[in-house]
GUNU-539257 format. One record per residue (C-alpha): x, y, z. Coordinates in Angstrom, 3 decimals, always signed. Example, Ala and Ser with C-alpha at 12.3 -4.5 7.8 and 13.67 -1.06 7.14 Angstrom:
GUNU-539257
<c1 +12.300 | c2 -4.500 | c3 +7.800>
<c1 +13.670 | c2 -1.060 | c3 +7.140>
//
This chain:
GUNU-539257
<c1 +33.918 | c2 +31.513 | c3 +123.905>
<c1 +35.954 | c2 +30.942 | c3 +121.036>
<c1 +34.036 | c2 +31.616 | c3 +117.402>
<c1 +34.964 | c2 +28.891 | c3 +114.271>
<c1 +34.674 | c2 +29.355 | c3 +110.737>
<c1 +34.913 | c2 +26.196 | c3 +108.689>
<c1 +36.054 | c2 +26.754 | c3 +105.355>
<c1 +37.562 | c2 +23.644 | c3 +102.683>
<c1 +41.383 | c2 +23.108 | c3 +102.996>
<c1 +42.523 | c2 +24.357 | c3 +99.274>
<c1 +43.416 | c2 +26.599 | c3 +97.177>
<c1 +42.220 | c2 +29.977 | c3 +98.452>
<c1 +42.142 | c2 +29.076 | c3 +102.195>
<c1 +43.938 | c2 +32.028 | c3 +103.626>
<c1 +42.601 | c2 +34.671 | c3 +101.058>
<c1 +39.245 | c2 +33.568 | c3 +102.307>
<c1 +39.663 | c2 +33.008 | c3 +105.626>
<c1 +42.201 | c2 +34.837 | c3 +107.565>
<c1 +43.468 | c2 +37.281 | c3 +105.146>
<c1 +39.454 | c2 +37.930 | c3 +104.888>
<c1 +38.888 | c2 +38.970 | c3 +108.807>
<c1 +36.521 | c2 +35.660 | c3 +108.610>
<c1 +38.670 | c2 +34.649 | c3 +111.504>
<c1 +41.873 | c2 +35.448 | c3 +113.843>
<c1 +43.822 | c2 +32.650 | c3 +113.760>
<c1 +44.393 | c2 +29.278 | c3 +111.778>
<c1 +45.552 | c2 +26.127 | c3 +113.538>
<c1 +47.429 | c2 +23.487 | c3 +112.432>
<c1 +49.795 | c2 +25.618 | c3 +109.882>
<c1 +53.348 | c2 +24.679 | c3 +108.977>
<c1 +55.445 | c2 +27.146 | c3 +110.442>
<c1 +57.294 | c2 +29.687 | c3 +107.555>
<c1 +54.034 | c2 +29.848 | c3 +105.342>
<c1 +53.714 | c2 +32.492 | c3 +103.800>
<c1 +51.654 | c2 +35.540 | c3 +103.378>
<c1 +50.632 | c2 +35.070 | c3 +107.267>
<c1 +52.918 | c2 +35.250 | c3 +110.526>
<c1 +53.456 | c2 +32.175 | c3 +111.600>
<c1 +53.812 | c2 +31.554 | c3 +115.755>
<c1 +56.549 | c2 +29.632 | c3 +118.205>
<c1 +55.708 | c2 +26.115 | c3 +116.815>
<c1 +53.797 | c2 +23.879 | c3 +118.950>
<c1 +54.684 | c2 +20.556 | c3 +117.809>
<c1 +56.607 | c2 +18.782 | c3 +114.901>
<c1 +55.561 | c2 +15.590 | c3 +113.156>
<c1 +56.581 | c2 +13.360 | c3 +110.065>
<c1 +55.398 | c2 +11.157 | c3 +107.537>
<c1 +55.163 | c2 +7.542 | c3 +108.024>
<c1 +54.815 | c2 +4.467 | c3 +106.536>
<c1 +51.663 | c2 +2.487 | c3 +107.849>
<c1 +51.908 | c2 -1.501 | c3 +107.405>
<c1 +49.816 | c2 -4.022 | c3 +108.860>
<c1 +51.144 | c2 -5.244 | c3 +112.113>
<c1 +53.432 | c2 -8.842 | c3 +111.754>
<c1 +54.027 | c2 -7.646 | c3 +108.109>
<c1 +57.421 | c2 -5.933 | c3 +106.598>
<c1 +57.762 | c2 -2.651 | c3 +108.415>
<c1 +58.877 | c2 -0.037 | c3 +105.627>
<c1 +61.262 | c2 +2.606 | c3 +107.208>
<c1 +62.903 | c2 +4.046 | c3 +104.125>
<c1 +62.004 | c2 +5.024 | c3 +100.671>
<c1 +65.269 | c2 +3.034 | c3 +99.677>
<c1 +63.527 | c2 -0.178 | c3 +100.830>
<c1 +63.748 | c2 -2.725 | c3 +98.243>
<c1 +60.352 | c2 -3.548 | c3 +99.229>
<c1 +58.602 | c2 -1.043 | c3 +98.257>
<c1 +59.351 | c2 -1.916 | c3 +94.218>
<c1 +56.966 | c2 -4.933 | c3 +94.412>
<c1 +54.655 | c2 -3.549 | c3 +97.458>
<c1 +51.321 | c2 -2.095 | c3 +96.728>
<c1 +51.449 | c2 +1.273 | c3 +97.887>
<c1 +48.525 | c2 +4.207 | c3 +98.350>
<c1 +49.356 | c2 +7.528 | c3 +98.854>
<c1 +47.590 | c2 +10.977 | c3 +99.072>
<c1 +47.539 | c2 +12.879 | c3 +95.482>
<c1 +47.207 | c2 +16.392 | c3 +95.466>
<c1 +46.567 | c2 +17.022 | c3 +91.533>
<c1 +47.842 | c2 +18.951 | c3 +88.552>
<c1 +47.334 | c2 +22.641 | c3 +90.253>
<c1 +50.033 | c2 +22.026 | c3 +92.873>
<c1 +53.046 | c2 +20.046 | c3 +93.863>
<c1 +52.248 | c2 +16.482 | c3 +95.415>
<c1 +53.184 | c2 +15.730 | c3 +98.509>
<c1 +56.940 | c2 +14.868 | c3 +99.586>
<c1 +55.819 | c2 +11.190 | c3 +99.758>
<c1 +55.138 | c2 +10.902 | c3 +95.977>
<c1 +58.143 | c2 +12.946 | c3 +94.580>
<c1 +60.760 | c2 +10.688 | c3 +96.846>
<c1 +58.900 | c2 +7.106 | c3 +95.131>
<c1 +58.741 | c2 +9.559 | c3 +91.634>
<c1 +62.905 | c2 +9.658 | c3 +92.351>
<c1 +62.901 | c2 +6.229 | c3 +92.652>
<c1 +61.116 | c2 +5.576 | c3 +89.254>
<c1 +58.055 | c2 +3.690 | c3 +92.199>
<c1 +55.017 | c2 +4.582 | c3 +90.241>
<c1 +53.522 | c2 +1.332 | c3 +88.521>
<c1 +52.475 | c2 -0.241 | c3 +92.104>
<c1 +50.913 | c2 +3.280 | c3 +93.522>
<c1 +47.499 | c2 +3.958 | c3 +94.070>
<c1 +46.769 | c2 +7.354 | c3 +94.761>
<c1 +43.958 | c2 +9.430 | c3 +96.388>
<c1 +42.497 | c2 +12.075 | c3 +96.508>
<c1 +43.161 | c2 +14.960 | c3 +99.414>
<c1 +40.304 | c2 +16.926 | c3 +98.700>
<c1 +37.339 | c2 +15.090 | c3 +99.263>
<c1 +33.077 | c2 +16.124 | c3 +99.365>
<c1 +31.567 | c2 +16.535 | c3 +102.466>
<c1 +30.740 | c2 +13.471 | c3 +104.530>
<c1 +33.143 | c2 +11.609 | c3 +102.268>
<c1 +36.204 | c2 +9.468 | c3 +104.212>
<c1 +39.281 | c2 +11.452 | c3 +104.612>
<c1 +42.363 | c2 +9.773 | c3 +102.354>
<c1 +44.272 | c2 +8.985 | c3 +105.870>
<c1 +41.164 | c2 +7.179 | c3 +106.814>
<c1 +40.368 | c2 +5.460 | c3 +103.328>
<c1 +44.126 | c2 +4.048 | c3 +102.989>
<c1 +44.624 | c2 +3.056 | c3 +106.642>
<c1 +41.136 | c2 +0.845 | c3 +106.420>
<c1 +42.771 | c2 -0.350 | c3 +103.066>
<c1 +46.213 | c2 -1.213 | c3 +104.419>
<c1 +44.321 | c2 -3.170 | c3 +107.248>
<c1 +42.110 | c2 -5.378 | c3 +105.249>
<c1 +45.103 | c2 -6.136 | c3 +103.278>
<c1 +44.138 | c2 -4.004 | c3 +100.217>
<c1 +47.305 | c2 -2.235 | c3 +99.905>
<c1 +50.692 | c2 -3.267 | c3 +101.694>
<c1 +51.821 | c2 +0.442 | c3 +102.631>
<c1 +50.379 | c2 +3.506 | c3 +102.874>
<c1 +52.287 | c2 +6.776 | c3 +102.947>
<c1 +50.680 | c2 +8.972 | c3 +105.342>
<c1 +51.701 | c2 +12.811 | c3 +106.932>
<c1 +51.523 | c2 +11.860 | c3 +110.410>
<c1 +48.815 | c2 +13.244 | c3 +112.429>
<c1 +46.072 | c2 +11.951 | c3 +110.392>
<c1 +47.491 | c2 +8.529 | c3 +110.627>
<c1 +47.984 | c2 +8.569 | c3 +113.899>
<c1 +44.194 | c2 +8.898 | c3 +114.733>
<c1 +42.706 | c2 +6.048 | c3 +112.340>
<c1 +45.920 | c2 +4.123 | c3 +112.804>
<c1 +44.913 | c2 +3.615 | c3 +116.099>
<c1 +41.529 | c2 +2.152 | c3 +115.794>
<c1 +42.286 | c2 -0.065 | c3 +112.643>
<c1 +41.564 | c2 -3.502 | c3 +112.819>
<c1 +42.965 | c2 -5.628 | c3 +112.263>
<c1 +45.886 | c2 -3.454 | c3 +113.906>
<c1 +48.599 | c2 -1.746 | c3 +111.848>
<c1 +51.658 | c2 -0.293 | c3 +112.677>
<c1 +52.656 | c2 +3.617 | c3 +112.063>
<c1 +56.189 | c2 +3.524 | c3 +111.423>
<c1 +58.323 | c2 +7.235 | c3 +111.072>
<c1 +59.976 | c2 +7.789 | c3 +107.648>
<c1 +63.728 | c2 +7.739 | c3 +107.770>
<c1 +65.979 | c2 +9.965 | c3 +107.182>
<c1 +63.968 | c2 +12.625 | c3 +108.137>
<c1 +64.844 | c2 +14.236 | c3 +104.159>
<c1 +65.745 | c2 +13.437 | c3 +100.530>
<c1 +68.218 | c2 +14.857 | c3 +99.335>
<c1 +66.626 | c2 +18.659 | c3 +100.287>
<c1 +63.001 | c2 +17.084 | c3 +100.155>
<c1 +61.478 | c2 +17.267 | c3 +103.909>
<c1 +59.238 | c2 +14.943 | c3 +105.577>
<c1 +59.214 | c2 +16.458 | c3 +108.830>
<c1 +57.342 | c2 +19.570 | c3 +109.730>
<c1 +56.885 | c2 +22.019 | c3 +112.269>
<c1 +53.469 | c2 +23.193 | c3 +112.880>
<c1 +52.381 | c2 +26.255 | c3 +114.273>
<c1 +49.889 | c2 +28.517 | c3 +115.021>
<c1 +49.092 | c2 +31.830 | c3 +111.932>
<c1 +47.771 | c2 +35.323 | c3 +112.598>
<c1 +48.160 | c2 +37.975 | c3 +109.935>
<c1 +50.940 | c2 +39.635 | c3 +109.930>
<c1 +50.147 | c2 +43.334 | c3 +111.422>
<c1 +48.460 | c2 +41.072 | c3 +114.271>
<c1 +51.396 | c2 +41.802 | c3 +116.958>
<c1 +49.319 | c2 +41.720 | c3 +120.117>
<c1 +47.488 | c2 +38.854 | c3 +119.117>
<c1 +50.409 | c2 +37.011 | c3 +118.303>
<c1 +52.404 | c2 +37.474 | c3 +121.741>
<c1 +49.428 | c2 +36.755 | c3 +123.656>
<c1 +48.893 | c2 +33.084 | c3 +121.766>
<c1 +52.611 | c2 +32.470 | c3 +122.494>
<c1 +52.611 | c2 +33.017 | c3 +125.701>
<c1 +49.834 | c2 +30.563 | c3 +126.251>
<c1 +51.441 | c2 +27.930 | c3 +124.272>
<c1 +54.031 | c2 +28.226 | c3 +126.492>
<c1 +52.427 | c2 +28.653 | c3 +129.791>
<c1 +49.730 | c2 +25.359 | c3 +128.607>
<c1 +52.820 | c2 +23.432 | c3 +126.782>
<c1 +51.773 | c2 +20.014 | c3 +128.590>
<c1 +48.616 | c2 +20.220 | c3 +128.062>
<c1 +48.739 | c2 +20.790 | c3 +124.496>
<c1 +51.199 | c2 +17.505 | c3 +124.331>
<c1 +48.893 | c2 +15.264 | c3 +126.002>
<c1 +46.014 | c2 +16.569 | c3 +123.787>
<c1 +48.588 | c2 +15.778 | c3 +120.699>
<c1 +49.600 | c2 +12.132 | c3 +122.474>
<c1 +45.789 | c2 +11.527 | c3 +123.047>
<c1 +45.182 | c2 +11.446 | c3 +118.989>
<c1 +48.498 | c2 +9.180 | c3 +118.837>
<c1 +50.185 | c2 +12.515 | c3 +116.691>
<c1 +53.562 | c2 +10.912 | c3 +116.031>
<c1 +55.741 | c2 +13.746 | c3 +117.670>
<c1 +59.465 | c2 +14.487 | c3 +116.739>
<c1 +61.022 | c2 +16.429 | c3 +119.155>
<c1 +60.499 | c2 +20.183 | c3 +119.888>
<c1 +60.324 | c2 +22.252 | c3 +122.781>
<c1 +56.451 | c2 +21.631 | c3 +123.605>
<c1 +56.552 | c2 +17.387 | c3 +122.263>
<c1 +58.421 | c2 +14.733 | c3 +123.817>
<c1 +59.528 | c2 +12.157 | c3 +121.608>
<c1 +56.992 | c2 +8.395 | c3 +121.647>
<c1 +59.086 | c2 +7.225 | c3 +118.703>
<c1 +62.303 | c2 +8.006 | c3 +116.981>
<c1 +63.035 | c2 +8.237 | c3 +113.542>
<c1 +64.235 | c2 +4.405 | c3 +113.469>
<c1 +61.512 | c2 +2.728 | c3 +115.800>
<c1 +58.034 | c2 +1.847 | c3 +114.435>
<c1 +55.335 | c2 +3.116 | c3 +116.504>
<c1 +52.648 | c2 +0.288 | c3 +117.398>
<c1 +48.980 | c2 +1.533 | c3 +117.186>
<c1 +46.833 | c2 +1.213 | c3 +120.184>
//
């Protein structure tokens, strides 16, 4: 049986976790990171705009919209670079309508994918910008019922908003590392409909199909 070690999602989380021998492998990691050996990745996903269903659907941050909209997004803080989201409206001189929160939250506190998607549906904001897989999940239980819509193009001008996610080991961990691989591979459908069962918005790779392109808004469930 598999053996978890929980450990807050900042600064520090490799050097204390992994690169510590508190644990094998990390899920969920984008695939190039460094100081780790990242695996064949098992999905890729994108941010997305999330708008209340019947309302404007924002696809681009080149919507006129989105001057006047009132617009949440997560903030990371002064000790790193914010998220893609907020440098692409910071390009676009967006900043006076944006409320941002927090990623890192306390224990037992909502996470910011769940605090702006309630927000967006009770009308509170018009638009939240969201990476995918955590909207995905309270996207589709919001009510009243929202729509997840992928940002498009899938980059600004060398600023990415889709990512491939993959598996890490440390690096020395050879063995390991070919034996996860191989069973991504061999359990590649299974791992999709466990990504499709959390409504992940998937972009296409070898182990996703494709429920919505980078054009077509994705209606939550």
């Amino acid at each position: 049986m598999p053996e978890y070690t929980w450990w807050p999602g900042k600064r520090g989380f490799l050097k204390n976790t992994l690169l510590a021998h508190r644990c094998d492998v990390v899920i969920g990691m984008p695939a190039g990171t460094e100081q780790v050996r990242t695996l064949a990745p098992y999905y890729s996903s994108t941010y997305v705009f999330v708008t209340r269903e019947g309302r404007h659907a924002v696809r681009s941050f080149d919507d006129p919209a989105l001057a006047r909209l009132k617009i949440g997004v997560p903030v990371i803080g002064d000790d790193y670079a914010n998220p893609p989201p907020l440098q692409a409206l910071a390009r676009r001189g967006i900043t006076r309508n944006v409320t941002g929160v927090p990623v890192y939250v306390a224990a037992g506190e909502p996470s910011p994918a769940e605090r702006l998607t309630r927000a967006v549906a009770r009308g509170e904001l018009d638009v939240a910008i969201l990476w995918g897989p955590a909207a995905g999940w309270y996207a589709s239980r919001a009510s009243p019922r929202v729509t997840v819509t992928p940002v498009h193009p899938a980059a600004d001008r060398g600023l990415p908003f889709t990512f491939a996610i993959a598996l890490a080991v440390r690096p020395e961990d050879d063995e390991l590392a070919s034996r996860l691989d191989a069973a991504l591979s061999r359990r590649a459908s299974e791992v999709r409909e466990i990504l499709e069962s959390y409504a992940v918005p998937l972009v296409g790779t070898p182990l996703a199909s494709t429920p919505c392109d980078s054009e077509a808004p994705c209606g939550a469930r």
